[in-house]
C-alpha positions as a Python dict, from the first residue, in 0.01 Angstrom:
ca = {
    (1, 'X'): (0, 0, 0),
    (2, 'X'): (234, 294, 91),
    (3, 'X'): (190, 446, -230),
    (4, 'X'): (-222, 450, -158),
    (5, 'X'): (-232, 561, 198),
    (6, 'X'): (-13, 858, 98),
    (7, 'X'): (-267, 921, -225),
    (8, 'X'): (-563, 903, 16),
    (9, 'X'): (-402, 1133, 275),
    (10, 'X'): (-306, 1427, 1),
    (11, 'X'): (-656, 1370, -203),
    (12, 'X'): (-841, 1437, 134),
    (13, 'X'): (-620, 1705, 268),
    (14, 'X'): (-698, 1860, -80),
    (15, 'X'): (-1103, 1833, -31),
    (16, 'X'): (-1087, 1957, 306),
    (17, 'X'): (-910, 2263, 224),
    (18, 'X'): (-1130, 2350, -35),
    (19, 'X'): (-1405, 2286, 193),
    (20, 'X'): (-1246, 2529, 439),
    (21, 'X'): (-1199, 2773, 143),
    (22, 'X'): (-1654, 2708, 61),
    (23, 'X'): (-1706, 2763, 395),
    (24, 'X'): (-1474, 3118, 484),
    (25, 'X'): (-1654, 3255, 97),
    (26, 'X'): (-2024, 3136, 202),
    (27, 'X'): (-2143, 3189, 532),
    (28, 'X'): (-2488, 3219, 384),
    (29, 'X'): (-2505, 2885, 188),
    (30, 'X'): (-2593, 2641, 435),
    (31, 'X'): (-2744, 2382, 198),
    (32, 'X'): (-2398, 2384, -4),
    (33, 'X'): (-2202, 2343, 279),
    (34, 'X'): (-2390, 2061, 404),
    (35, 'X'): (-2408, 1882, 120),
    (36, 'X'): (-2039, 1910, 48),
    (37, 'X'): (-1934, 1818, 400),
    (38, 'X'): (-2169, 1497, 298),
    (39, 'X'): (-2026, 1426, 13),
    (40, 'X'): (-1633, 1445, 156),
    (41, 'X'): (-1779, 1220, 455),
    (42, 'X'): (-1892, 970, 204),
    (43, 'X'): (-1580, 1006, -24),
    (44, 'X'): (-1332, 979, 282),
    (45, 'X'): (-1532, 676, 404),
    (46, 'X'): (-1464, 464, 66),
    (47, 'X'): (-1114, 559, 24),
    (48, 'X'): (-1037, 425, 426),
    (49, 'X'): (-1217, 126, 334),
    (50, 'X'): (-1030, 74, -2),
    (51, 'X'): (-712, 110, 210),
    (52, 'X'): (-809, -104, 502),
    (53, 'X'): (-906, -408, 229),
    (54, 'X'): (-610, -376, 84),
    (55, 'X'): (-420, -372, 440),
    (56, 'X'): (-598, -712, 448),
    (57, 'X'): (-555, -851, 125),
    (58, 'X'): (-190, -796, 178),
    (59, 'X'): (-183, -951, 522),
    (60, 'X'): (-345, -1279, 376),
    (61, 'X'): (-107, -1270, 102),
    (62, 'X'): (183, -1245, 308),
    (63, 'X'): (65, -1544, 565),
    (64, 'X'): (13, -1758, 279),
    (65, 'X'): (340, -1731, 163),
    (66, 'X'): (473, -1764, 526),
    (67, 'X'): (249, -2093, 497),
    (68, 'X'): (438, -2218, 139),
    (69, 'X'): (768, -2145, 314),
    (70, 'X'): (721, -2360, 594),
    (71, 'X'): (573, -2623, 375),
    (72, 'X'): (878, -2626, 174),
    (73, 'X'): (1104, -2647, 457),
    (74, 'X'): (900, -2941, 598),
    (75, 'X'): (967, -3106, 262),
    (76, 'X'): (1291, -3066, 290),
    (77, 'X'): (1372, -3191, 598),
    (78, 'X'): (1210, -3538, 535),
    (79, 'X'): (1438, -3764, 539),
    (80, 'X'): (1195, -4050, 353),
    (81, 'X'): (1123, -3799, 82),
    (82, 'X'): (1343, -3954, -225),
}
């Protein structure tokens, strides 16, 4: 999960400088600039959502082994168990 955060963090810090770099060359492009700011928008969208699914998958992962652990220990401690 690290691993992607950090990917999606330098990927977008890359499109947003070049962005930066579109808009200081072309002050007269409008059109461009708008439809790359669009397109970043979009792009930065999907990779937080990516991330935050991931976040979640993770967090259900991790409760149902917190689940199996206590189920073990359960087993365990029963005494009529043979």
């Amino acid at each position: 999960i690290l691993d992607s955060i950090v990917h999606v963090f330098v990927r977008n810090l890359g499109f947003l400088e070049g962005r930066l770099q579109i808009v200081a060359d072309t002050e007269e492009k409008q059109n461009q600039v708008l439809a790359i700011n669009i397109a970043l928008l979009q792009w930065l969208c999907k990779d937080f959502s990516v991330v935050f699914y991931q976040c979640l998958e993770c967090e259900r992962f991790y409760i149902a082994i917190e689940e199996a652990k206590m189920a073990c220990i359960q087993l365990l401690m029963n005494k009529e168990c043979p």
